[in-house]
Backbone as CSV, one residue per row, in Angstrom:
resi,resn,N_x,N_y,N_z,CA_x,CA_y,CA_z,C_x,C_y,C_z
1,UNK,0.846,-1.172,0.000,0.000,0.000,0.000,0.893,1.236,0.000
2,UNK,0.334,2.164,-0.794,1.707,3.334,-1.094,0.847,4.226,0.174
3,UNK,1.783,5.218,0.696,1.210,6.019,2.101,-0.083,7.077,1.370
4,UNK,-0.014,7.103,0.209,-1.088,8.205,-0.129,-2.669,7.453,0.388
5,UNK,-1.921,6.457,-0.433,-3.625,5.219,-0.163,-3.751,4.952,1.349
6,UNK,-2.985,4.793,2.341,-2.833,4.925,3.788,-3.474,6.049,4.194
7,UNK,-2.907,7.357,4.437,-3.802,8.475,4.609,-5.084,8.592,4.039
8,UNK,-5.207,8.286,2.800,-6.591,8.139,2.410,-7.309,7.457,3.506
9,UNK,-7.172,5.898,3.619,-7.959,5.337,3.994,-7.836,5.611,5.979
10,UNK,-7.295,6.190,6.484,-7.314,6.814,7.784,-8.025,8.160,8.043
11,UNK,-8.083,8.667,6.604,-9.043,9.818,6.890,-10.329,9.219,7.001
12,UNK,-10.614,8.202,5.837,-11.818,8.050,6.235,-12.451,7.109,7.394
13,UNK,-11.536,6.490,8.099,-11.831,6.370,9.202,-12.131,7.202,9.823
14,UNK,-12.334,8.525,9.837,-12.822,9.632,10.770,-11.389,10.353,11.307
15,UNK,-11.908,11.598,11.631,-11.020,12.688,12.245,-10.117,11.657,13.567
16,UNK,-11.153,11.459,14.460,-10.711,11.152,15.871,-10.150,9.670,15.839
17,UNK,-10.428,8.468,14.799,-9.627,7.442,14.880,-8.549,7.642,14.033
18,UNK,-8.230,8.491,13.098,-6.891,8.685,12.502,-5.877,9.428,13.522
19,UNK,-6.545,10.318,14.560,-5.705,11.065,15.682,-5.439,9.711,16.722
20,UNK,-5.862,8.920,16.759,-5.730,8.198,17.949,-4.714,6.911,17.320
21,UNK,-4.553,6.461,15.931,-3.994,5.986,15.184,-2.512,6.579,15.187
22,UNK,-2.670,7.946,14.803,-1.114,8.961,14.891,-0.585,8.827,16.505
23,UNK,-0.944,9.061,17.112,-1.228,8.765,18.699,0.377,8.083,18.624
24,UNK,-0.513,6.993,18.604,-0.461,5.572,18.800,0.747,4.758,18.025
25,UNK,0.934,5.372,16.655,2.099,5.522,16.323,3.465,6.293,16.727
26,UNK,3.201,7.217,16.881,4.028,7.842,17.420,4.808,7.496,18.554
27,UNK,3.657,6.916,19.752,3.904,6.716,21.575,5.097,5.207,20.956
28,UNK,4.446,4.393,20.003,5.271,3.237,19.239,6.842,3.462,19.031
29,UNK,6.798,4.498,18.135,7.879,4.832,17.716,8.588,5.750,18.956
30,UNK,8.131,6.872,19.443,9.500,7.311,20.159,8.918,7.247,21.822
31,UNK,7.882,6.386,22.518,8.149,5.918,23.923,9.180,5.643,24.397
32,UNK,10.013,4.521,23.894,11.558,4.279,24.234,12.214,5.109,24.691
33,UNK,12.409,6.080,24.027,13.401,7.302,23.574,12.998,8.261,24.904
34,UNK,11.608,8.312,25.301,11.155,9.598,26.090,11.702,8.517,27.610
35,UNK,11.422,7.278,27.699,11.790,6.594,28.804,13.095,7.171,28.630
36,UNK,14.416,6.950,28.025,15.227,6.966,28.247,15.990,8.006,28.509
37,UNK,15.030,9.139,27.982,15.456,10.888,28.726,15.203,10.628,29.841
38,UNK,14.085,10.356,30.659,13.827,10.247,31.804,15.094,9.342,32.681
39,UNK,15.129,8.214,32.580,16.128,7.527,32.944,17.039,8.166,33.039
40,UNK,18.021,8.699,32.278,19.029,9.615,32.049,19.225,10.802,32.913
41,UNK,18.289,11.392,32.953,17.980,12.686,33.855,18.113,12.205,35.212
42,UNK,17.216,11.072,35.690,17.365,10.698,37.071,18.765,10.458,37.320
43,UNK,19.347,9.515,36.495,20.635,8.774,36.435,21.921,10.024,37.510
44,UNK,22.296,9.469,38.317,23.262,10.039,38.817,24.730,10.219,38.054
45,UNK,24.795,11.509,37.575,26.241,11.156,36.703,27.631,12.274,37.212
46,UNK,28.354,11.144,36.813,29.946,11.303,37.132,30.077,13.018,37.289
47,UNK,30.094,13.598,36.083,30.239,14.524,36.193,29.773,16.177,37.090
48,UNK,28.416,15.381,36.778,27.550,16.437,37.809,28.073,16.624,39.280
49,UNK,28.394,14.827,39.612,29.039,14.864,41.341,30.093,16.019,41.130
50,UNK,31.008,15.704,40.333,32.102,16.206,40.334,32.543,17.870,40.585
51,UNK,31.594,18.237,39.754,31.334,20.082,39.420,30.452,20.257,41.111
52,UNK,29.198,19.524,41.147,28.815,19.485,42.617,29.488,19.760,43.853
53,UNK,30.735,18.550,44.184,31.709,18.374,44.887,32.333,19.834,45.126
54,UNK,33.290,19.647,43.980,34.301,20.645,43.909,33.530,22.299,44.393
55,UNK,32.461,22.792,43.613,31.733,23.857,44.225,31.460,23.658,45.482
56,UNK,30.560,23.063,46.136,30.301,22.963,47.456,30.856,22.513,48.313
57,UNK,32.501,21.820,48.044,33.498,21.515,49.084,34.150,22.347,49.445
58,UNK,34.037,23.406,48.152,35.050,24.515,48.555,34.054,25.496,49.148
59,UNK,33.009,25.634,49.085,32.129,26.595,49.635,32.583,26.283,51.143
60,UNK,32.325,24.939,51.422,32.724,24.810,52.689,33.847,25.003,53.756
61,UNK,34.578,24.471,52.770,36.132,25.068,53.287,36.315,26.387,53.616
62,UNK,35.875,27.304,52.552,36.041,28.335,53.038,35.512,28.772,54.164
63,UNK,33.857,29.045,54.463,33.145,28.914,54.978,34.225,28.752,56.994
64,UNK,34.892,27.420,56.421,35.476,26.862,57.520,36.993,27.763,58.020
65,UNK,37.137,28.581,57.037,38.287,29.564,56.994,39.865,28.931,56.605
66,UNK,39.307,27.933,55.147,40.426,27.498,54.825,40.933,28.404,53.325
67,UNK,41.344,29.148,52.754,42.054,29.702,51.794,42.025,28.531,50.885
68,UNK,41.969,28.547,49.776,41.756,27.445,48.638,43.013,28.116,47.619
69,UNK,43.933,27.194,47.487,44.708,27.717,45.802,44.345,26.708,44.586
70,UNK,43.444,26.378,44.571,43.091,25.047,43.652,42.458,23.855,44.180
71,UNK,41.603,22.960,43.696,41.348,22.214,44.038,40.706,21.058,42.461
72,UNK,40.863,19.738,42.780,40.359,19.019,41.203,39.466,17.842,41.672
73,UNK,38.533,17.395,40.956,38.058,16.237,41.822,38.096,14.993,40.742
74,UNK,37.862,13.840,40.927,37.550,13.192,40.249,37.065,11.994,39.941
75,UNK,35.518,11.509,39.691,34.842,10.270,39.947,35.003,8.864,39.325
76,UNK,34.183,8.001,40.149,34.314,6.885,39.203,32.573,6.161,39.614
77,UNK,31.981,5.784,38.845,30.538,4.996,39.549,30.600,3.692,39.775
78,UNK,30.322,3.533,40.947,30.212,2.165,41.623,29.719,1.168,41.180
79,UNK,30.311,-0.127,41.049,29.653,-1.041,39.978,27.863,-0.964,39.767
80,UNK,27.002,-1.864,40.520,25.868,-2.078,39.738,25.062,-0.690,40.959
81,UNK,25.760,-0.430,41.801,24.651,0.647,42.455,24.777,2.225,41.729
82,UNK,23.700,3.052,42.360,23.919,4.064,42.104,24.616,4.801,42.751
83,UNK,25.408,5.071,43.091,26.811,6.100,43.316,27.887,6.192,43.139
84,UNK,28.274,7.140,43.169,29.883,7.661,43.059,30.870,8.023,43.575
85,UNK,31.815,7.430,43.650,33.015,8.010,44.389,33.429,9.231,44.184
86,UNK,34.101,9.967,44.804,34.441,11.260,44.462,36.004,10.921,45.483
87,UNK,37.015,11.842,44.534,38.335,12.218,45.455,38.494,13.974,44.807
88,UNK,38.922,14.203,45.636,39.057,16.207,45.009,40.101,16.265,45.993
89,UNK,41.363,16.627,45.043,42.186,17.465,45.848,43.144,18.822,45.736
90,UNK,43.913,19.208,46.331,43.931,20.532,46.408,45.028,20.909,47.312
91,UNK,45.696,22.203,47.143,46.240,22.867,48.191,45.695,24.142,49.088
92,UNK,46.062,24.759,50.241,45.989,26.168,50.294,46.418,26.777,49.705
93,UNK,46.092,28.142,50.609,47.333,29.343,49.785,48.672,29.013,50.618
94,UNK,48.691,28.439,51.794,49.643,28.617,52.598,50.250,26.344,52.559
95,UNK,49.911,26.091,51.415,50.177,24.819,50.776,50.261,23.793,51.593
96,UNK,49.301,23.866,52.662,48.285,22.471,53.123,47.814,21.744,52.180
97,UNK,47.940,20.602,52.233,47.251,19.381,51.219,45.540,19.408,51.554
98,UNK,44.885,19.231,50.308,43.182,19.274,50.567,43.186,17.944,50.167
99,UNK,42.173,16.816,50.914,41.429,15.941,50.083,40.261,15.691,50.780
100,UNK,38.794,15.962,49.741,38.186,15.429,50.281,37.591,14.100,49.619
101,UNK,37.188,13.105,49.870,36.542,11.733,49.884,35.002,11.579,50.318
102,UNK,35.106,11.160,49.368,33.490,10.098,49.759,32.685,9.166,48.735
103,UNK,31.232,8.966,48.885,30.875,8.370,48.010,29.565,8.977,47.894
104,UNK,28.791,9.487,46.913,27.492,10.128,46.811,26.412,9.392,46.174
105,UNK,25.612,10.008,46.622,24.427,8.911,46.425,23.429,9.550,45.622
106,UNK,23.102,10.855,45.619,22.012,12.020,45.443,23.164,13.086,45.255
107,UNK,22.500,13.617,44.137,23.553,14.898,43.704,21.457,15.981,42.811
108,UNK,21.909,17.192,43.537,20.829,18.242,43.089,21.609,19.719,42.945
109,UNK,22.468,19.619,42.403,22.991,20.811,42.116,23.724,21.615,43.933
110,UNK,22.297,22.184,44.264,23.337,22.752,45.091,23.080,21.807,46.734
111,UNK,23.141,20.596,46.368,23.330,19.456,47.614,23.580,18.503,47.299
112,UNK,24.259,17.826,47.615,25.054,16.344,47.657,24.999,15.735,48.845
113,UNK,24.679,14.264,48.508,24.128,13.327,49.862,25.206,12.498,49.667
114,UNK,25.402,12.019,50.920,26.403,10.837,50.831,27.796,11.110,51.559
115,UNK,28.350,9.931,51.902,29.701,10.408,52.931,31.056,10.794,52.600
116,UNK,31.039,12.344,53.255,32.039,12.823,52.289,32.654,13.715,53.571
117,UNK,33.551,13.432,53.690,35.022,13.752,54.769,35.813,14.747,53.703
118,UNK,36.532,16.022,54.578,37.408,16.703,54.046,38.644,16.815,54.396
119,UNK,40.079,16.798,54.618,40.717,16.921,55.803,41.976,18.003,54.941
120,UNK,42.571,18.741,55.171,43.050,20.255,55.191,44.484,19.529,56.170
121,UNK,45.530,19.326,55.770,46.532,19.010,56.403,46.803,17.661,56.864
122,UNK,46.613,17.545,58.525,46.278,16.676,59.044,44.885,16.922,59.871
123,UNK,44.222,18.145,59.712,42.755,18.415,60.526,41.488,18.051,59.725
124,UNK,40.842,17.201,59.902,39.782,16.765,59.686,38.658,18.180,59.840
125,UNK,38.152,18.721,58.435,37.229,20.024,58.462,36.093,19.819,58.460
126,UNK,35.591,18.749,57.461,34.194,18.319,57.930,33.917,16.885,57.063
127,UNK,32.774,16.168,57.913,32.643,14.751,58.051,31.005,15.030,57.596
128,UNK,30.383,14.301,56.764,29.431,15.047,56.650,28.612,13.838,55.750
129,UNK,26.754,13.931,55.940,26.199,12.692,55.339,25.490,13.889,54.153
130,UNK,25.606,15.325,54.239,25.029,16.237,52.876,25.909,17.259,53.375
131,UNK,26.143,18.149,51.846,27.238,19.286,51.737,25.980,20.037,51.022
132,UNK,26.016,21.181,51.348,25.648,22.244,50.691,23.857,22.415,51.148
133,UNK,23.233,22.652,50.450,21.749,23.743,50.616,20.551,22.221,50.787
134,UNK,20.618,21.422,51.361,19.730,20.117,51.462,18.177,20.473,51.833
135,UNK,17.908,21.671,52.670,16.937,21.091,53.124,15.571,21.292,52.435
136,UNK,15.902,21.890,51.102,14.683,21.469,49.883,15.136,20.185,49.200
137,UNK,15.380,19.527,49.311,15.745,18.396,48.308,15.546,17.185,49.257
């Protein structure tokens, strides 16, 4: 059947069963695709921790009255669960070693869940189960 003769014969099925037909094709063809934005979006990813981390570790640090001359982080995701490791490290200005550690579970931009220790030398700055603005999320 060539598509002209198709549309033909869907028009005359009526207005509302050719819309529910297109529908229906369509949900066929790209449902998959809309699941898998979704999926994706939820999906906790590497990178996001990372930019997450690094912003709101250092928010903290400072916060904590540590001087920052740099800091880098960098993830890896945990085999079949959802989270991520994170390591970020760094010096002062006055070239104390930064690292902080953990593993995240929930990342929303400006909060990160999950256990994440900082330590600035040999002083432990903060130990912490969320960094940053949590208590909408």
């Amino acid at each position: 059947m060539r598509l002209q003769d198709l549309v033909g014969t869907l028009k005359d099925m009526g207005a509302h069963r050719w819309m529910a037909v297109s529908l229906t094709g369509l949900l066929v063809a790209f449902g998959p695709a809309l699941v898998a934005c979704d999926e994706a979006e939820e999906e906790l990813t590497e990178a996001a921790v990372e930019l997450a981390v690094d912003k709101l570790g250092s928010d903290r640090l400072r916060d904590a009255g540590v001087e920052l001359d740099g800091m880098d982080c960098d993830t890896s995701h945990q085999d079949a669960e959802d989270r991520v490791s994170v390591v970020c490290t760094g010096e002062t200005d006055d070239n104390r070693k930064i690292r902080i550690t953990g593993t995240v579970s929930d990342e929303g931009g400006d909060c990160v869940r999950g256990a994440l220790k900082a330590v600035v030398g040999t002083r432990t700055v903060f130990d912490l189960n969320a960094l940053g603005d949590c208590a909408t999320h």
